[in-house]
N, C-alpha and C positions, 0 to 999 in steps of 0.2 A: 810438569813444570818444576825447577828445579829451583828454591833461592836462596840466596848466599847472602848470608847477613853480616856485613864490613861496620870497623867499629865508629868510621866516621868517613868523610867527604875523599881522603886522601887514602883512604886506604879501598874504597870503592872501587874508585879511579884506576889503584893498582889489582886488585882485583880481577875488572873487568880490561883492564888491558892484559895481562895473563892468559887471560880467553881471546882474546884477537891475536895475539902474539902467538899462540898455540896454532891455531886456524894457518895463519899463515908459515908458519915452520914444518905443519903436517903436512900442507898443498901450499908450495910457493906460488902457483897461477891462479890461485882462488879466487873469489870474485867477491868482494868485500859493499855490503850494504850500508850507507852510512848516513848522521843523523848530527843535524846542527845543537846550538843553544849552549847555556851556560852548561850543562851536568854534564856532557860528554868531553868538556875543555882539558880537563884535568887528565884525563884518561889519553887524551893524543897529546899530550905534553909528554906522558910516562912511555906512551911507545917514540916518540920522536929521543927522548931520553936513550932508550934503548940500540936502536938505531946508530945514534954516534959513537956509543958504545961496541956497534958493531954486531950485535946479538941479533939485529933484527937487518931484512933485504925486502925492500919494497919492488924491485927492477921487473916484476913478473905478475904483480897484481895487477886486476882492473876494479876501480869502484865506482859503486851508480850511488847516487843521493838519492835522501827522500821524496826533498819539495825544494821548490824555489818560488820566492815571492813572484808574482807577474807586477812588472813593470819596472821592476830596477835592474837597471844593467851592473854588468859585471864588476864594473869599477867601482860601483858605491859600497860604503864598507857594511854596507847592511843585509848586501846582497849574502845568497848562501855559499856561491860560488868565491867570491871575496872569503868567506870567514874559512871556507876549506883550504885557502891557499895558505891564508895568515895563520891559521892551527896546526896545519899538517903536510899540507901538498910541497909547502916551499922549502920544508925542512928534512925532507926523505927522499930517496931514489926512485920516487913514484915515476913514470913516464905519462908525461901529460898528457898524451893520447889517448892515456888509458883510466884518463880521470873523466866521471859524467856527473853535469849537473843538469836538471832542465833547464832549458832555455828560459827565462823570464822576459825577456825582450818580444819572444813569435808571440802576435796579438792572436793569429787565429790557435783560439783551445784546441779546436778538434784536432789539428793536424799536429800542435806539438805533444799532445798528450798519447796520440799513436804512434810518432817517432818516439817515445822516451819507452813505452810498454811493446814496440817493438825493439828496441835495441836492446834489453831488460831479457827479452825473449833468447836473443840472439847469443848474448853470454852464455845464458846458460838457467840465468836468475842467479840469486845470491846465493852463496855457501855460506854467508853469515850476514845477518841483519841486526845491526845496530840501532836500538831505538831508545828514544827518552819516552816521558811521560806526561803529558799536558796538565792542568788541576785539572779539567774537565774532562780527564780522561783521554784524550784525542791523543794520537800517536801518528806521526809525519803530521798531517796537516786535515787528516781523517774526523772533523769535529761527528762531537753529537748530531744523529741524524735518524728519520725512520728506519734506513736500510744500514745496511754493511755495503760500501760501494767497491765492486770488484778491480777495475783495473787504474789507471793515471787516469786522473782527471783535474778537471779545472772549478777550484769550493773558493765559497764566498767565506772569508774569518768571522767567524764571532764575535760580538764585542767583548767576551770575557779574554778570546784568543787580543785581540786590539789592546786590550786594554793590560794582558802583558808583557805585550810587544813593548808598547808606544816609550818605557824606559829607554832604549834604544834610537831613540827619533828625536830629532828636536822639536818635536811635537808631534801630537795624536793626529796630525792632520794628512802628517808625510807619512805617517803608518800605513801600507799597500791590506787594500779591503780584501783582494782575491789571491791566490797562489795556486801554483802548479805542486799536485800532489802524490806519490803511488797511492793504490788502491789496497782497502784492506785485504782482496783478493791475492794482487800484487807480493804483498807484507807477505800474506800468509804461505807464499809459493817459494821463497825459503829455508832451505834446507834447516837451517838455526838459527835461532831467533837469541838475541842478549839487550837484555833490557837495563838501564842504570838509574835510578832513582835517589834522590838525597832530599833529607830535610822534612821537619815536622809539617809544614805546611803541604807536603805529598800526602802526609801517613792516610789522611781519608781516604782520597781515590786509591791509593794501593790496595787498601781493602776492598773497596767497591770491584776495585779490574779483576782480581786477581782470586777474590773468595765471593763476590757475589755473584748474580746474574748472568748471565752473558746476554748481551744488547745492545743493539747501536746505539743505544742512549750512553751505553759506556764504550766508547770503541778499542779500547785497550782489551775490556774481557772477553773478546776473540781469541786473544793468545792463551785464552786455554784450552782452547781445541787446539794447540798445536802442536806435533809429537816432541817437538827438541826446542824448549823454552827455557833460558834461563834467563833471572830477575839478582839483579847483585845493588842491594841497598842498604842502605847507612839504618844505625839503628833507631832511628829518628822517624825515617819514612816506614820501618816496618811495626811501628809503638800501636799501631789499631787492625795492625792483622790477623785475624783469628788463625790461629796455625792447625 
């Protein structure tokens, strides 16, 4: 595991877009893993930046999402599929064929979550997965749990996950209880993993993921069984890391 300590939120962002921007300049048809929320905003602002600039060509990438809420369709702005268009999708030479989010709308789990981990298959997997960092550790939508769950599946959120969301919502009510998720299996299958983290209210679980235990109970400290990990965080979120 490799991490790269940026001196604040902006400089993260640029950071960790440098490593995607690389990815895709070494393998223009790469298959790019990607990952909602506030921490990663910054960072496809800096490649959309780039882009116009002309330094970056999306026309050959495919990318698969992590999770998508069940039961909000695409139009609502809270959906993931929504914030990928509004962040990135509508501002680059993506080919919208070759953009995947899970379906939130197919009621039946079992058969959307085998269309998303076959189609995942069929790429190729990711040659770079992009994740954030839940506080409770959880990474796409993989909360604390007995097991490490291997492939897409359909989890019920937390109330710690609900609770923060529900900013987002015009209330905790409209906050969606279950989502469509990859599997930490999924995650792990990978080729490179890049993680982005910001802010002192991380710095605990950084440490917990990434120097303590490995266990479902922390579902991020999986990635340190994994051979090509890098973590790019502000110096805020690494302040309780034991190095």
């Amino acid at each position: 595991m490799r991490i790269i300590e940026a001196k604040d939120y902006k400089d993260m962002s640029r950071k960790a877009a440098n490593i995607i921007s690389a990815q895709i300049i070494l393998k223009p048809d790469c298959v790019l893993g990607l990952a909602t929320g506030s921490t990663p905003i910054g960072l496809y602002e800096q490649l959309v930046e780039w882009y116009k600039k002309g330094d970056l060509d999306f026309s050959r990438i495919s990318t698969v999402n992590l999770d998508e809420y069940k039961g909000l369709n695409r139009e609502n702005d809270q959906s993931y599929y929504y914030f990928m268009h509004d962040h990135l999708f509508n501002h680059v030479n993506v080919r919208p064929e070759c953009t995947n989010v899970p379906n939130g709308m197919e009621p039946d789990s079992e058969k959307e979550c085998r269309r998303y981990e076959e189609l995942i298959d069929s790429l190729g997997g990711a040659d770079l997965q992009l994740l954030g960092l839940g506080h409770n550790g959880h990474i796409g939508f993989n909360e604390p749990a007995p097991i490490f769950e291997k492939t897409t599946h359909c989890v019920d959120l937390t109330e710690s996950t609900i609770e923060a969301n529900k900013r987002f919502f015009a209330s905790a009510d409209e906050v969606p209880r279950q989502a469509y998720t990859m599997g930490i299996g999924t995650i792990m299958k990978a080729k490179k993993i890049l993680v982005v983290v910001s802010g002192e209210d991380k710095a605990e679980i950084v440490a917990k993921a990434f120097s303590g235990d490995v266990t479902p109970d922390v579902p991020a400290s999986i990635l340190q069984m994994h051979r090509d990990v890098t973590v790019v965080a502000d110096q805020a979120a690494l302040s309780k890391l034991r190095q």
